[in-house]
Structures are given as C-alpha cells and as structure tokens.
N, CA, C and O atoms as a DFTB+ gen file, in Angstrom:
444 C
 N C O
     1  1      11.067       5.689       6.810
     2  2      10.027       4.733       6.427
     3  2      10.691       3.639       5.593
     4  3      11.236       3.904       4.522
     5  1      10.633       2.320       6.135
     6  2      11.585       1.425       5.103
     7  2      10.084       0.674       4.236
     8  3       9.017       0.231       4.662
     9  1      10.588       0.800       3.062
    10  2       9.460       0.213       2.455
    11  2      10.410      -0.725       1.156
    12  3      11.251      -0.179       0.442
    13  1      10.086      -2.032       1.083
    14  2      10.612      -3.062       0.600
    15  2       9.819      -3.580      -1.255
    16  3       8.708      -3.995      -1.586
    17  1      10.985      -3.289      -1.967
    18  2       9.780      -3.611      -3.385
    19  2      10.584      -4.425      -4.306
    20  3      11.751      -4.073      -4.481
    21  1      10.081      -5.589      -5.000
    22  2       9.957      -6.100      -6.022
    23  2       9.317      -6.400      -7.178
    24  3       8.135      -6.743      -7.197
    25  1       9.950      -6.307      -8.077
    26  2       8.864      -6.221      -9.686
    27  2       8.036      -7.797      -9.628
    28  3       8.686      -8.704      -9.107
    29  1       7.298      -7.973      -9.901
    30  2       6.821      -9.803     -10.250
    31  2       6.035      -9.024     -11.582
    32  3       5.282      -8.053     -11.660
    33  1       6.562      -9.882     -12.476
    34  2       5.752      -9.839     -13.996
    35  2       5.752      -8.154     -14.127
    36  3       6.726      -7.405     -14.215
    37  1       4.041      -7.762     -14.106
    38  2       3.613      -6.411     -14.092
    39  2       3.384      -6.034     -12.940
    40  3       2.305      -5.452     -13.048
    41  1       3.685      -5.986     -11.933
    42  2       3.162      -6.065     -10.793
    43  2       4.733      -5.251      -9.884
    44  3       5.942      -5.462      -9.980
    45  1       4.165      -4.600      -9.315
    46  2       5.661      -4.171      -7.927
    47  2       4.747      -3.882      -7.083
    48  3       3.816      -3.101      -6.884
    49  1       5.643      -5.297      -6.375
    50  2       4.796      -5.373      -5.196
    51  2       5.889      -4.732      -3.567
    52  3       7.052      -4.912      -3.206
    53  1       4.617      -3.914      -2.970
    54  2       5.736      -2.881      -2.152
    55  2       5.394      -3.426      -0.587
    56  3       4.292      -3.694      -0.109
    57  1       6.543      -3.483      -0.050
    58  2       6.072      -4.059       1.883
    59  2       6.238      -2.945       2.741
    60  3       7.252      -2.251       2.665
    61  1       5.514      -2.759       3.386
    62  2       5.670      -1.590       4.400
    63  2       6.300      -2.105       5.481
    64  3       5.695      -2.945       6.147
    65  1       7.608      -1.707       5.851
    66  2       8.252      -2.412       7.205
    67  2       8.245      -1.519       8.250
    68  3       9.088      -1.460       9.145
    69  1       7.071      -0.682       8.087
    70  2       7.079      -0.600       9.550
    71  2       5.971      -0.355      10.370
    72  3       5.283       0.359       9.642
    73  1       5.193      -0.529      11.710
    74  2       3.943      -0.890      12.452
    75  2       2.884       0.372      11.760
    76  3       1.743       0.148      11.356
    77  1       3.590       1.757      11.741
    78  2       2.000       2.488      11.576
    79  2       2.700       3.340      10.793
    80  3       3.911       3.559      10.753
    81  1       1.384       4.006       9.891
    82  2       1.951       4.973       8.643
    83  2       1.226       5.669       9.427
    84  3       0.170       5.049       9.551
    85  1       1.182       7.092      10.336
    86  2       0.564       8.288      10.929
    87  2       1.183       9.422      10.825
    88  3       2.318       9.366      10.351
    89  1       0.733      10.541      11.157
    90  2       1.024      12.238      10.697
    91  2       2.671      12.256      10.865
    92  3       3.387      12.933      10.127
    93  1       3.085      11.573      11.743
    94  2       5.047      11.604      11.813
    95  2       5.821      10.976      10.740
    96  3       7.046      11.089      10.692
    97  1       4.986      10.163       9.680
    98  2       5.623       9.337       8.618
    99  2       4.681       9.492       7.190
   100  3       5.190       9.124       6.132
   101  1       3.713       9.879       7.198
   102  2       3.031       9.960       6.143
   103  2       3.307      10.659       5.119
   104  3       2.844      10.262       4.050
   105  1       4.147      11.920       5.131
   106  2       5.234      12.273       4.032
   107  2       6.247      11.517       3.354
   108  3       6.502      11.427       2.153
   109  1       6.993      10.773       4.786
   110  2       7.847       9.990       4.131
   111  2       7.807       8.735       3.320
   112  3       8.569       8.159       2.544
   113  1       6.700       8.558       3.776
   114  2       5.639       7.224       3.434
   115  2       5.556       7.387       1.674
   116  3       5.848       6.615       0.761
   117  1       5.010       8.789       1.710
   118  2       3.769       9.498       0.376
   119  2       5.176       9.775      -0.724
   120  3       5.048       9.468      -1.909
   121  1       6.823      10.521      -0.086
   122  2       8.063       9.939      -0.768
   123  2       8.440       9.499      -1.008
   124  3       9.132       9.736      -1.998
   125  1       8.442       8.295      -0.374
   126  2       9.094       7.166      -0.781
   127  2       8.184       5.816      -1.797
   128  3       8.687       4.854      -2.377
   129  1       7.045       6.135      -1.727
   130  2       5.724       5.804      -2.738
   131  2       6.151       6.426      -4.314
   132  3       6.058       5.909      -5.427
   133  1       6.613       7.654      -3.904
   134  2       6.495       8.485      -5.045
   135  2       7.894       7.901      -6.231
   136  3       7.940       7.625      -7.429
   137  1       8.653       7.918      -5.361
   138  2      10.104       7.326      -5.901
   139  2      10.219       5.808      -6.713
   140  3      10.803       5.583      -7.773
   141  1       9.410       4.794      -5.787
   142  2       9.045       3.515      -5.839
   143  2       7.910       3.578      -7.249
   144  3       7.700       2.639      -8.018
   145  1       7.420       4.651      -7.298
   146  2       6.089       4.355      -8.244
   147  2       6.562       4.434      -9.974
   148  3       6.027       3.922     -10.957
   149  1       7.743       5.272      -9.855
   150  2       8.364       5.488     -11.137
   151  2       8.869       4.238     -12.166
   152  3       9.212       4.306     -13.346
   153  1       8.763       2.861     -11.096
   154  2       9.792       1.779     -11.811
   155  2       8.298       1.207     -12.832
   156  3       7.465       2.095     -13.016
   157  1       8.069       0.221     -13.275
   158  2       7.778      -0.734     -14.471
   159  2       6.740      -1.303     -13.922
   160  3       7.097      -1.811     -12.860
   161  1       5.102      -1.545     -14.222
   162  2       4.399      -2.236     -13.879
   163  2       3.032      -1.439     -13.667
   164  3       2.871      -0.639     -12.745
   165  1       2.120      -1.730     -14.572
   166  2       0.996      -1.235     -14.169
   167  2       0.183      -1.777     -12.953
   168  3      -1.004      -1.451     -12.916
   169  1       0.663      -2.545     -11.978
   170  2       0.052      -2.468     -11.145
   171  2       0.353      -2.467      -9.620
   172  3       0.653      -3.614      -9.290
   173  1       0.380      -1.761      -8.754
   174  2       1.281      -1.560      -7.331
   175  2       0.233      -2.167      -6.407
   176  3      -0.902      -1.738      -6.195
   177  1       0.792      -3.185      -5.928
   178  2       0.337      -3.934      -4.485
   179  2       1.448      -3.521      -2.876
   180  3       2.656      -3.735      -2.770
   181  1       0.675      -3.004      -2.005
   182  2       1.335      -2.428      -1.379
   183  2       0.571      -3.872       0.053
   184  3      -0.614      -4.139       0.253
   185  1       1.681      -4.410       0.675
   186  2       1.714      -5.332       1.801
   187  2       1.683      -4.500       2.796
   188  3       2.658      -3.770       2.973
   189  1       0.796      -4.445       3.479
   190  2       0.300      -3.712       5.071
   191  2       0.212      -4.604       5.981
   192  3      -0.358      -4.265       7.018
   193  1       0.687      -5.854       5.883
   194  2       0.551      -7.100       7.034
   195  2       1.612      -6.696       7.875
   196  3       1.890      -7.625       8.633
   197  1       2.273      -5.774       8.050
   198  2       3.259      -5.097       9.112
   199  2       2.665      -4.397      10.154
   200  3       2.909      -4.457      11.359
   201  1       1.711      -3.605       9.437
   202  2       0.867      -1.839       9.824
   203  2      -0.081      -2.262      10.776
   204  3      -1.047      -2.989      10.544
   205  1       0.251      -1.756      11.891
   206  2      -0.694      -1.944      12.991
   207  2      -1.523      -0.715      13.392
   208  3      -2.538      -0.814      14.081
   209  1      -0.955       0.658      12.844
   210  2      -2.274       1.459      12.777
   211  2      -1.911       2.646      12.221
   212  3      -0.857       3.224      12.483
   213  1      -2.579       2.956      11.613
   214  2      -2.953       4.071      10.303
   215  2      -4.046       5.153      10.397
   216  3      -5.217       4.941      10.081
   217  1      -3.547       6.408      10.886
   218  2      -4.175       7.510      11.114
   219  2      -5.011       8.002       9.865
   220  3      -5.189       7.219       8.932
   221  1      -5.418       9.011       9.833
   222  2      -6.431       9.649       9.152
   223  2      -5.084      10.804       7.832
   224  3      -5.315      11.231       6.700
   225  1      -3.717      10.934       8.754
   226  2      -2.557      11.142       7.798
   227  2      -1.748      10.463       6.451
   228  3      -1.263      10.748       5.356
   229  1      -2.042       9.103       7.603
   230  2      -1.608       7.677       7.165
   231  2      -2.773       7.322       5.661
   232  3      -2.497       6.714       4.626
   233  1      -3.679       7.770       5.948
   234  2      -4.524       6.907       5.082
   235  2      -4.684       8.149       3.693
   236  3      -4.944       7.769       2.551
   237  1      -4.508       9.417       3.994
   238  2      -4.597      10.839       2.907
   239  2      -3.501      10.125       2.182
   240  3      -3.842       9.953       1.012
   241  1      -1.735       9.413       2.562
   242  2      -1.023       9.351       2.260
   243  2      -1.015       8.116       0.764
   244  3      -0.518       8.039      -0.360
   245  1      -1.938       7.297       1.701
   246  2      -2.432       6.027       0.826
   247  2      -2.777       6.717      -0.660
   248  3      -2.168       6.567      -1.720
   249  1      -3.967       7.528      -0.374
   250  2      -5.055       7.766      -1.435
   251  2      -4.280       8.590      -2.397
   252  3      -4.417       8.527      -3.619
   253  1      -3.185       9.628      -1.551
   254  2      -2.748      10.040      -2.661
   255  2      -1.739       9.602      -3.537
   256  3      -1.383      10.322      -4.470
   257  1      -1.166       8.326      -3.301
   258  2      -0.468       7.491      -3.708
   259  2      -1.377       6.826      -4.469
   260  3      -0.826       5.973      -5.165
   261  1      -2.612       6.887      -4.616
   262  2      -3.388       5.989      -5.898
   263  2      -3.696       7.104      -6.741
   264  3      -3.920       6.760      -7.902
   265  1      -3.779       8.362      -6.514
   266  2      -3.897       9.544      -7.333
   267  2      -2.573       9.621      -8.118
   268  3      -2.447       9.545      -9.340
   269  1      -1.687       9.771      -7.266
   270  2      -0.200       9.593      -8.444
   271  2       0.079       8.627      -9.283
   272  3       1.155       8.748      -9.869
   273  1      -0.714       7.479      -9.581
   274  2      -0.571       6.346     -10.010
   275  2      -1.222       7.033     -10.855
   276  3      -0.242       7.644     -11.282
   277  1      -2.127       7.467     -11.492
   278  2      -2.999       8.025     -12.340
   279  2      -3.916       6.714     -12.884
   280  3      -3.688       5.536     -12.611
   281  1      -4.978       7.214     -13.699
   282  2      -5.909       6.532     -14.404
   283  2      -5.596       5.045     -14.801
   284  3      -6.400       4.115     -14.865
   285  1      -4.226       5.030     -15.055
   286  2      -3.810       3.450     -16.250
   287  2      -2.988       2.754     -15.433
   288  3      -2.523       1.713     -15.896
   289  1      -2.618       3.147     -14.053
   290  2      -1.962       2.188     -12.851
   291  2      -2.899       2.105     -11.942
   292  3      -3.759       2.966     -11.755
   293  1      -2.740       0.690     -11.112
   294  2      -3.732       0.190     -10.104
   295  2      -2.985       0.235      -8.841
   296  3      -1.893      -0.332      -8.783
   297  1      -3.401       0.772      -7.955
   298  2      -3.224       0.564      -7.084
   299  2      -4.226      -0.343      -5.672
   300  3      -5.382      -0.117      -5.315
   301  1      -3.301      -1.312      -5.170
   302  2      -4.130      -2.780      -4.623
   303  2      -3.881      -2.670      -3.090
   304  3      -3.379      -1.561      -2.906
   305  1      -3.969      -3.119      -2.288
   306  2      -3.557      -3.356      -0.530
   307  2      -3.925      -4.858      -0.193
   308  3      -4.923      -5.443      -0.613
   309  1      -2.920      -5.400       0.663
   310  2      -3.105      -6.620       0.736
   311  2      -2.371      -6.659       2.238
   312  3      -1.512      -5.918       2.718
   313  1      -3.036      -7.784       2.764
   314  2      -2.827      -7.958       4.419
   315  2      -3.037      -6.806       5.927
   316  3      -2.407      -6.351       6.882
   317  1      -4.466      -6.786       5.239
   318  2      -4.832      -5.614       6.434
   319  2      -4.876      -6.026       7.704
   320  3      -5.562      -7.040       7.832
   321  1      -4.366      -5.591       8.764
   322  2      -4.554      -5.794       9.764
   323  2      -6.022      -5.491      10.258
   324  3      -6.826      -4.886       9.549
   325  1      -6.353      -6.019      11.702
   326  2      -8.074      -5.194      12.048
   327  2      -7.932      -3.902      12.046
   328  3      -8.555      -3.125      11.323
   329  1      -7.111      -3.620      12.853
   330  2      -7.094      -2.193      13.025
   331  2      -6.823      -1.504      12.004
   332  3      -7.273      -0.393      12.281
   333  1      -6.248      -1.445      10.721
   334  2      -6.193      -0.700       9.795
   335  2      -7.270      -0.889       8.385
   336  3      -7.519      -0.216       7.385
   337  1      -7.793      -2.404       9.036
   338  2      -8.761      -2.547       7.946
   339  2     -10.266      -1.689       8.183
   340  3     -10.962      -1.110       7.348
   341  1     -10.512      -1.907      10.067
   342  2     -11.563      -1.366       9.898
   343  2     -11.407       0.718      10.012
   344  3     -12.379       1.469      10.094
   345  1     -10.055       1.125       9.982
   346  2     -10.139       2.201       9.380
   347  2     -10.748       2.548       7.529
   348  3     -11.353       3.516       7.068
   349  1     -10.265       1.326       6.901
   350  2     -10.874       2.292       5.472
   351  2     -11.923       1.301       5.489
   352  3     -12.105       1.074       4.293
   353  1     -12.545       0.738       6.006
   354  2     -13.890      -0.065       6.154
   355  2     -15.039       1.449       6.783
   356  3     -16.192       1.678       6.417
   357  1     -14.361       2.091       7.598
   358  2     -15.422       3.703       8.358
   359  2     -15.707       4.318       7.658
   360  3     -16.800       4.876       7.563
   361  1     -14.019       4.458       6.365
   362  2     -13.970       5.373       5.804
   363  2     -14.809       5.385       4.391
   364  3     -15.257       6.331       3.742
   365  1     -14.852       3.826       4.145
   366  2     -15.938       3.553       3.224
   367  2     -14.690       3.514       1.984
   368  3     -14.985       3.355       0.800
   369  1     -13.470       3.660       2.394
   370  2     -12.241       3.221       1.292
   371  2     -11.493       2.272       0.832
   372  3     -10.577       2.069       0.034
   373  1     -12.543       1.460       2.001
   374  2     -12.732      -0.685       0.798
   375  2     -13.606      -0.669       0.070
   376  3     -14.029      -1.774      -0.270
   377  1     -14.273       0.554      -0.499
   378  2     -14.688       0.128      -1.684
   379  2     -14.010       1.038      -2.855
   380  3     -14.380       0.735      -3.990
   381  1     -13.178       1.988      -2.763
   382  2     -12.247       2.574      -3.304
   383  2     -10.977       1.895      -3.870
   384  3     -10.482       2.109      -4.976
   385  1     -10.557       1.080      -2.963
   386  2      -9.355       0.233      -2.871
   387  2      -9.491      -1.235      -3.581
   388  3     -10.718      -1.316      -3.628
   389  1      -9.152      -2.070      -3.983
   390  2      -9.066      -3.280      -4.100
   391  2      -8.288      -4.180      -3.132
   392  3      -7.064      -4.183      -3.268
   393  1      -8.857      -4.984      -2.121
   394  2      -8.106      -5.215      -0.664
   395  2      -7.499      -6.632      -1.012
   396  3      -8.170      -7.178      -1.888
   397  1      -6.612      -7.255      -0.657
   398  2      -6.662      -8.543      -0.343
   399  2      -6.269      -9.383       0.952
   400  3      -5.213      -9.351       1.584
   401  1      -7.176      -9.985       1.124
   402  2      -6.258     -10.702       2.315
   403  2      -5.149     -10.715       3.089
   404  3      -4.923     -10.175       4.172
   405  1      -4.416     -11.477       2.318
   406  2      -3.158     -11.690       2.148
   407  2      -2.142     -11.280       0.453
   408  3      -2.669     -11.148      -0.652
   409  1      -1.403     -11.221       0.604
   410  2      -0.505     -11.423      -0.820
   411  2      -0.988     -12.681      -2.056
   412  3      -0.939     -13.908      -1.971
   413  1      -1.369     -11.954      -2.979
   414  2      -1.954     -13.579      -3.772
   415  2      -0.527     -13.994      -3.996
   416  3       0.530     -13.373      -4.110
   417  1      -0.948     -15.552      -4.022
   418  2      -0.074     -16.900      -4.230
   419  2       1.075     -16.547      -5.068
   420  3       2.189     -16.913      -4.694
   421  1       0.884     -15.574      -6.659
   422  2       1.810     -15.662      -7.404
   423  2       2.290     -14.379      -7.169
   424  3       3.020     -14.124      -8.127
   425  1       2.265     -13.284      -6.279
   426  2       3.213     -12.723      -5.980
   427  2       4.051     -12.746      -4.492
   428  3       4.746     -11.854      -4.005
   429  1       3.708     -14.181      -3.918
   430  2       4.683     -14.118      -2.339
   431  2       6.220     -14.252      -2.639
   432  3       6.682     -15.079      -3.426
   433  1       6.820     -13.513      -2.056
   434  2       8.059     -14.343      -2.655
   435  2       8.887     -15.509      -2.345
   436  3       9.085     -15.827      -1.173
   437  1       9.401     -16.188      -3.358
   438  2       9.567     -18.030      -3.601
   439  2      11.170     -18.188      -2.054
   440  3      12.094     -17.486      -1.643
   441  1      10.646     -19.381      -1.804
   442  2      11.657     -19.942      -0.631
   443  2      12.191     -19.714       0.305
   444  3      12.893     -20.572       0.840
C-alpha cells in the first residue's frame, strides 16, 4: 500500500496511491495508517482522489484509523471519488467523517 505524507503546520496530510483500499489491502492500509499516525499534528487528512473503490474492508480500515487517532486527533477525507463517496454516503459515514472535496487550498502542495 504506498501511502504518501507530509506535515503542513498541524496537519499530516496522507495520499493514498493506490485505486482501491479492499479486503487484500486493508491491513496494510490500517499499518501503514498506524505507523504514519505516530508523527506530529493533531489533525490527519487522508487524500482519496486516487481510490476508485473501497469495500466494506476498506472502509472498517478507515474507521479504525479514526479510532486510533483517539478523542484529541481528527481525522478528515478529502477527494472522494463517486464511487467511494457514495459508499460512506449508504453507510451514513459522511456524517461521521468530515469530507472535503478536494484538498483545501492551504494544504495542496506548492509548485
């Protein structure tokens, strides 16, 4: 699972590079989250504008990656695709989540 991260301010913001987080990657996914989550920043924005589809594995993997964040870290999603948006749209876990669009302005990265 290659997953791509930089600190901005408070913020580590993480890219998922690759099309679908499902039952064959969702460990490695939920590991490599886990590893990534240890660095500096109360708040983790994870870029899904890659992810073209996200199982019901894929998405346990998500949630429990906002459970390991605990109470005083945020965890955000930004650039849903349709297909993965209207999975936590079924699941009723856009209103769990904080979604965005796209990447806000002050964390894309410059040039």
């Amino acid at each position: 699972m290659n997953l791509y991260a930089r600190e901005l301010a408070d913020t580590l913001v993480v890219e998922v590079g690759a099309d679908r987080i499902d039952a064959a990657c969702a460990i490695q996914f939920k590991d490599a989250m886990r590893e990534l989550a240890g660095r500096a920043g109360t708040r983790v924005l994870i870029d899904m504008s890659r992810v073209r589809f996200l199982d019901s594995s894929g998405l346990g993997a998500v949630v429990a990656v906002m459970k390991l964040l605990g109470p005083d870290r945020r965890l955000e999603l930004a650039g849903l695709t349709p297909a993965v948006d209207k999975v936590f749209r079924l699941t009723r876990m856009d209103s769990v989540f904080l979604i965005h669009p796209d990447l806000p302005a002050g964390l894309r990265e410059a040039g």
